[in-house]
C-alpha positions in Angstrom: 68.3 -29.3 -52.4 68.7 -33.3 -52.1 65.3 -34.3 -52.8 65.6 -37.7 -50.8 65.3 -35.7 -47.4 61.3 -34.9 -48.3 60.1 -38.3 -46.7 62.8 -37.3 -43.3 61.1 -33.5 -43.8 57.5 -35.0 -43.6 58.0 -36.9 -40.9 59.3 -34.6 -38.6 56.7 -32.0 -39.8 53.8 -34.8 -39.1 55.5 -35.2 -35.7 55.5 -31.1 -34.7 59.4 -30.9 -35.0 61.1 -27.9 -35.9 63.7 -27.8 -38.6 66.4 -25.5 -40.3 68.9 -26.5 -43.3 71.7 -25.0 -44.2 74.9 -26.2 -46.9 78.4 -26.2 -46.3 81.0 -26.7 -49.3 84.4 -27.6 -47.9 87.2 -26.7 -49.9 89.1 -29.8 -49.8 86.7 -32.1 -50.7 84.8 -33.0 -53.2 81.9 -34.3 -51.1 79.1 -31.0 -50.2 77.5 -31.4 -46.8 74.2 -30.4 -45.9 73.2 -29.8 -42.3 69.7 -30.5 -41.0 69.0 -29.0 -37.4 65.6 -30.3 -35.7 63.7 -30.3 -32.2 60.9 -29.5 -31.0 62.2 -26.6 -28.2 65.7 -26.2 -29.5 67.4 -27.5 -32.4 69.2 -29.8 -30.6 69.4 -32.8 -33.0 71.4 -33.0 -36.4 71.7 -35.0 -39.1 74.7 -34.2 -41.5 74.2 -35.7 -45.0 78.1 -35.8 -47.1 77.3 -36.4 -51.2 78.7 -35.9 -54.2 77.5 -35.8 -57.6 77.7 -38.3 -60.7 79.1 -37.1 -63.8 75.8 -37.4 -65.2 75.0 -34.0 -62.6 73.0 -36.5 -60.2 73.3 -35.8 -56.5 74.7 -39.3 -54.8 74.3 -39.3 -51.0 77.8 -41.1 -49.4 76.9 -41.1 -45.7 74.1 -39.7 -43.4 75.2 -39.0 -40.0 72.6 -38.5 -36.8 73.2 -36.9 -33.5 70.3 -36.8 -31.3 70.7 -34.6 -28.1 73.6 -35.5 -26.0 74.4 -39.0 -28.3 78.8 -39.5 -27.9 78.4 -41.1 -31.2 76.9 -40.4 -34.9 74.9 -43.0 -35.8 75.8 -43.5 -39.6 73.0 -44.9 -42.0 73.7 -45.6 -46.2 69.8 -44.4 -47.2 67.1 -42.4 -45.9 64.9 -45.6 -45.3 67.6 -46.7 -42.7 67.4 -43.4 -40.7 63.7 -43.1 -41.1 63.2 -46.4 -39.2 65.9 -45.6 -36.6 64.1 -42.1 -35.8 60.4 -44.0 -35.8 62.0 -46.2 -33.2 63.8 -43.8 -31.2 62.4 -40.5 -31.3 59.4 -41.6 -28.7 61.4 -42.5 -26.7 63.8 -39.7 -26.4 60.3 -37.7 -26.0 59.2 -39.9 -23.5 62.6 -39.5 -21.3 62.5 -35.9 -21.8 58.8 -35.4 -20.6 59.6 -37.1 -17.4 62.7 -35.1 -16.8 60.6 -31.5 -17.1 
């Protein structure tokens, strides 16, 4: 478990989001991926986090990729501070637009 994603894990918990993990291990690569799914209804949001680890046995995040609901484009962030701000700035409104629509 990448223990970088506990700050993203309380936030979403503090916010009544859903979530569900899961790890993929491609055979090609060296990179493992690790694929958070969250929402409050469905699990309509992802973010993918690629890393690798050191030789030292440290887990090195590469690239964290996020695709809210019905985004054409991942937005890619280097750290988990980067992302945290971008959901704290976007999430409300996503909630907002989706409260009017039901």
């Amino acid at each position: 478990m990448i223990p970088v994603l506990n700050r993203t894990k309380q936030y979403l918990k503090s916010r009544n989001y859903h979530y569900e993990k899961s790890y993929i291990r491609p055979l090609m690569t060296p990179e493992s991926v690790y694929v958070f799914k969250f929402g409050r209804n469905a699990l309509n949001n992802r973010v993918i986090i690629r890393y690798s680890h050191t030789w030292t046995g440290r887990q090195r995040i590469n690239e964290i990729d996020l695709r809210l609901h019905k985004q054409k484009h991942p937005r890619i962030f280097k750290t988990e501070s980067d992302l945290l701000a971008y959901l704290e700035s976007h999430l409300p409104q996503r909630e907002q637009r989706e409260d009017e629509k039901d």
